[in-house]
C-alpha positions in Angstrom: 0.0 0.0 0.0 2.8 2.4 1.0 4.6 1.6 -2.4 1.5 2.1 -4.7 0.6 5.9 -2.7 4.4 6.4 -3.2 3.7 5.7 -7.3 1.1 7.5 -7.5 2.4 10.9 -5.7 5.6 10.4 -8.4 2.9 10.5 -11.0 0.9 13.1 -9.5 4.3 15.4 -9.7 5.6 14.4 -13.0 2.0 15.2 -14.5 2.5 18.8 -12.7 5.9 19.4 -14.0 4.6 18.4 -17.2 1.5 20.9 -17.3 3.9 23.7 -16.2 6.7 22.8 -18.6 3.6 23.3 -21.4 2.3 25.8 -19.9 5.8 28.1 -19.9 6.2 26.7 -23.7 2.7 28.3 -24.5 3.1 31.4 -22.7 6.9 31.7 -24.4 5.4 31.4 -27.3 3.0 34.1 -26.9 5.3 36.6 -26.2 7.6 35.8 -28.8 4.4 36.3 -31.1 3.2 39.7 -29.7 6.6 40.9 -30.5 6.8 39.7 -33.7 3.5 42.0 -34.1 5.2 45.0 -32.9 8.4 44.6 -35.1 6.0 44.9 -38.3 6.1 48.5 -38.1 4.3 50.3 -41.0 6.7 52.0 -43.1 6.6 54.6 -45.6 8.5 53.9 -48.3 10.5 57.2 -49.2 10.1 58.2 -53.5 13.6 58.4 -53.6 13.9 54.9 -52.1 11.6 53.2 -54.8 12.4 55.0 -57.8 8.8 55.9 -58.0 6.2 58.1 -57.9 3.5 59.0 -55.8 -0.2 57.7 -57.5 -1.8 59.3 -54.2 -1.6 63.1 -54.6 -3.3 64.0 -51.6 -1.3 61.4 -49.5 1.8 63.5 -50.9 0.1 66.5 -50.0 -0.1 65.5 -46.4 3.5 65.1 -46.5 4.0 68.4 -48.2 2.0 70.3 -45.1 4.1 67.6 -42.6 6.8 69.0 -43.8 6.1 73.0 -44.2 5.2 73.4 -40.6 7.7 70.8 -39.0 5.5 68.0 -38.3 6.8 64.5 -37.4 3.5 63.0 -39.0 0.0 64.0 -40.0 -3.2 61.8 -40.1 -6.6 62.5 -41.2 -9.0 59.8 -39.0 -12.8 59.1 -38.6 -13.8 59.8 -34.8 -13.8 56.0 -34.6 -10.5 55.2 -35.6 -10.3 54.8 -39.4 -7.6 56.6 -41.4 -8.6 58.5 -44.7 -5.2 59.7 -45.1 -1.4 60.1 -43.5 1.9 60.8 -43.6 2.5 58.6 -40.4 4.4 55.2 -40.4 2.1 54.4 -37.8 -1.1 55.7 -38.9 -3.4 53.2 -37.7 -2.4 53.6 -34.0 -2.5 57.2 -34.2 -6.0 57.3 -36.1 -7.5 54.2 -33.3 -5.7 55.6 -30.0 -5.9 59.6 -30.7 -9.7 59.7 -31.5 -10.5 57.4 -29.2 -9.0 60.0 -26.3 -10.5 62.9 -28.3 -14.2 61.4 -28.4 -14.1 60.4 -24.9 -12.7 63.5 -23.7 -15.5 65.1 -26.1 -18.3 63.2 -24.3 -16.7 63.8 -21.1 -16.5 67.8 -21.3 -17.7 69.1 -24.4 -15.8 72.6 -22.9 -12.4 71.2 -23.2 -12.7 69.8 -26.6 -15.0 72.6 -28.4 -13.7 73.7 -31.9 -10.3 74.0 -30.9 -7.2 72.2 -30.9 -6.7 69.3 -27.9 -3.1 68.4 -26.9 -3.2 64.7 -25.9 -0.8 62.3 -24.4 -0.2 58.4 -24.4 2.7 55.8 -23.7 3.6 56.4 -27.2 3.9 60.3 -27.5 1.7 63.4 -27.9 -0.6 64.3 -30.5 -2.6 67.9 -30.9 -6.5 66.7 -32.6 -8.5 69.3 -34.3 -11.7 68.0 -35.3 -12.0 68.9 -38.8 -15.5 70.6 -40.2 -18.1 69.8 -42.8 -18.5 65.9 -43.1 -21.7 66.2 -41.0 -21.4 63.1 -38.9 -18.6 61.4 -39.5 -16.6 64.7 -38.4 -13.0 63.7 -39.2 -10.2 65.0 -36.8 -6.9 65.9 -37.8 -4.0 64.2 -35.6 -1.1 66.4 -36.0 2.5 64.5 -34.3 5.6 66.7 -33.2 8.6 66.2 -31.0 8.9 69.9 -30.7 5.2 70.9 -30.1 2.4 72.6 -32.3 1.6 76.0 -31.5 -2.1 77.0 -31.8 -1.1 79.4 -34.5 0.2 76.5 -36.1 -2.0 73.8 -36.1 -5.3 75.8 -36.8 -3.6 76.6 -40.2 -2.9 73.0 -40.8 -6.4 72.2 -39.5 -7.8 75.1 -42.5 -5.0 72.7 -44.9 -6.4 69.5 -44.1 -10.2 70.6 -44.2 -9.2 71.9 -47.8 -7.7 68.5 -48.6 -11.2 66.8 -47.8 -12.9 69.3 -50.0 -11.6 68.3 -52.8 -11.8 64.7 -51.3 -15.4 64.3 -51.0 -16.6 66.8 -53.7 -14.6 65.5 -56.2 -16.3 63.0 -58.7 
């Protein structure tokens, strides 16, 4: 009796040690596969990289304002998080986490948000969002990205740039 309780503790443990070695492989292997995600970093591919040229005029427009007013990236995004156009290699975070903080902060105080520009913070950086006019609903906001900072002077004159860019965008036929 003492030898077959003795056997079946041993199993008892090796079964254990065999549920946590699997479980450590899994949970390895789950971090090894979020940062695989996070290495795939969107890039944009620089013209004079590719030998080619821009099909997208207003996307090289965007980089034309990024540029004139010293901007490390400019998106134009939905309020719920889709991009309609950007200069940013990481456009799709900036249009899903920016607008996200804008609308809430919106529905939260309607006074801090109003018609002007809102600087906001994240793990990832700051962003000044402008909610851009006209599109009835689906306002669009404008997510404007500097190390240096946007002055208000600044960033309503790209917010007047970018509301000009989606003029032409939806009027056009």
């Amino acid at each position: 009796m003492v030898l077959y309780s003795y056997l079946s503790d041993l199993i008892t443990l090796k079964v254990l040690n065999i549920a946590i070695i699997i479980l450590g492989i899994i949970l390895f292997l789950g971090f090894v596969r979020i940062n695989s995600r996070e290495s795939r970093k969107v890039r944009v591919i620089d013209d004079k990289e590719t030998g080619a040229s821009r099909s997208n005029q207003w996307e090289k427009r965007l980089d034309e304002i990024s540029e004139a007013y010293g901007l490390e990236s400019l998106t134009i995004t939905t309020r719920d998080g889709f991009v309609v156009l950007s200069s940013s290699p990481t456009a799709e975070f900036d249009a899903a986490n920016f607008s996200s903080l804008y609308v809430s902060m919106a529905e939260n105080d309607e006074t801090a948000t109003g018609k002007g520009i809102t600087a906001l913070a994240t793990d990832n950086g700051v962003a000044w969002v402008a909610p851009l006019d006209g599109l009835g609903e689906a306002d669009a906001l404008c997510v404007m990205r500097s190390e240096t900072g946007v002055k208000k002077k600044t960033a309503l004159k790209v917010k007047d740039e970018t509301e000009k860019i989606m003029e032409h965008l939806f009027t056009a036929s």
